[in-house]
C-alpha positions, -999 to 999 in steps of 0.1 A, spaced: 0 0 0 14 33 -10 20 59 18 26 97 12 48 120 37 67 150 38 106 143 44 125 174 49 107 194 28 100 167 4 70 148 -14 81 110 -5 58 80 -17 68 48 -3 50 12 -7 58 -9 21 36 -27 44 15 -4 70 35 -22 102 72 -15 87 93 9 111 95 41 98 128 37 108 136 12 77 118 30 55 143 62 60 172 41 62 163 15 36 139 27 10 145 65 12 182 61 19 182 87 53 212 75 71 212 97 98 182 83 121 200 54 140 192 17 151 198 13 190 176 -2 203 144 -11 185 124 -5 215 125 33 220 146 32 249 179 46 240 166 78 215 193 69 185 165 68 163 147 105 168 130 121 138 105 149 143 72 139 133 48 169 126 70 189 148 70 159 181 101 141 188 92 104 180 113 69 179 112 58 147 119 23 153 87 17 167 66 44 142 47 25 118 52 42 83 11 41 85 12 65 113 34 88 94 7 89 67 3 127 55 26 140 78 58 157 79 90 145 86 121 158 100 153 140 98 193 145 106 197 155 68 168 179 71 174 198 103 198 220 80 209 218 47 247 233 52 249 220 87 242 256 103 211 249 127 226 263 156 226 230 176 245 214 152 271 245 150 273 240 188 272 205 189 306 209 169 315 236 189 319 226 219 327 189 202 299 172 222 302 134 203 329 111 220 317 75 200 294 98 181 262 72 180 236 86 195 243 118 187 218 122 155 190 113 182 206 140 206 203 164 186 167 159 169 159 160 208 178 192 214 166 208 182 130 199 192 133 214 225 149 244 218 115 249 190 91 250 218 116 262 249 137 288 235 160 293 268 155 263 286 169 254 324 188 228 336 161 213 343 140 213 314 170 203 293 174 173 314 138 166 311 138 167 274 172 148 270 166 123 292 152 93 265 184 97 246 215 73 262 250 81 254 270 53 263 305 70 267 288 96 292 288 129 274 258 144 291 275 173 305 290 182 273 249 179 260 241 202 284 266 224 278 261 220 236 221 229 246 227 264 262 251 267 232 226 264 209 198 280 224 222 308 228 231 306 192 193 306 179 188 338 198 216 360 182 206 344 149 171 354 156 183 391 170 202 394 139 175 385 116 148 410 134 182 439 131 185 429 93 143 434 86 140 468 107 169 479 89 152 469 54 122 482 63 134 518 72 
């Protein structure tokens, strides 16, 4: 059965069974590298997309759910690499192993959309279904305020560059 989806700003068609992870169907039909296989259970986070804007394991998404909606992936967060989490995420050079980091930084990115400045707290909250096996979760934190901090000078600039246009 055919399904029909946005991928980062793209008409996708896929005909696959309703009950195949969305996961394969980046990874396999589409050829989206970036979403990860951990753990096939949604435990660990490697496999974060954004689904109509929601964080969402994609290892246990049936491509049926994903029918008519819009996907985010890795390759569509940016398409230079400039998002600020990624620029922090090199930055401060957050990845030891590096695996899980496409899953930390959907969940970053998706964060920092709805909490602009977020706390301790709430970035620990938000982080918290994405394991990093060598331990970098200070560095995360760190790479979060980064990028939040990033976003918001992009965004000052942005609102400089349109009042100066417009005067």
């Amino acid at each position: 059965m055919p399904f029909k989806f946005t991928v980062n700003g793209r008409a996708a068609t896929v005909d696959v069974p309703p009950d195949m992870p969305l996961l394969w169907v980046l990874r396999d039909v589409l050829d989206l590298k970036g979403t990860k296989f951990g753990c096939g259970m949604a435990l660990c986070g490697c496999c974060t997309i954004h689904l109509d804007g929601e964080p969402t394991r994609a290892c246990i998404t049936q491509v049926s759910d994903a029918h008519g909606k819009h996907i985010i992936t890795l390759e569509g967060l940016s398409p230079d690499n400039s998002h600020p989490v990624q620029l922090a995420w090199r930055e401060l050079d957050v990845p030891q192993c590096g695996y899980c980091q496409a899953g930390q930084i959907m969940s970053c990115a998706a964060l920092l959309a709805k909490t602009p400045n977020p706390t301790d707290a709430q970035i620990d909250e938000a982080m918290s279904g994405n394991l990093c096996r060598c331990g970098t979760y200070l560095r995360i934190r760190q790479a979060v305020h980064k990028a939040a901090a990033l976003a918001s000078n992009h965004a000052e600039h942005a609102a400089e560059l349109v009042a100066t246009t417009n005067a």
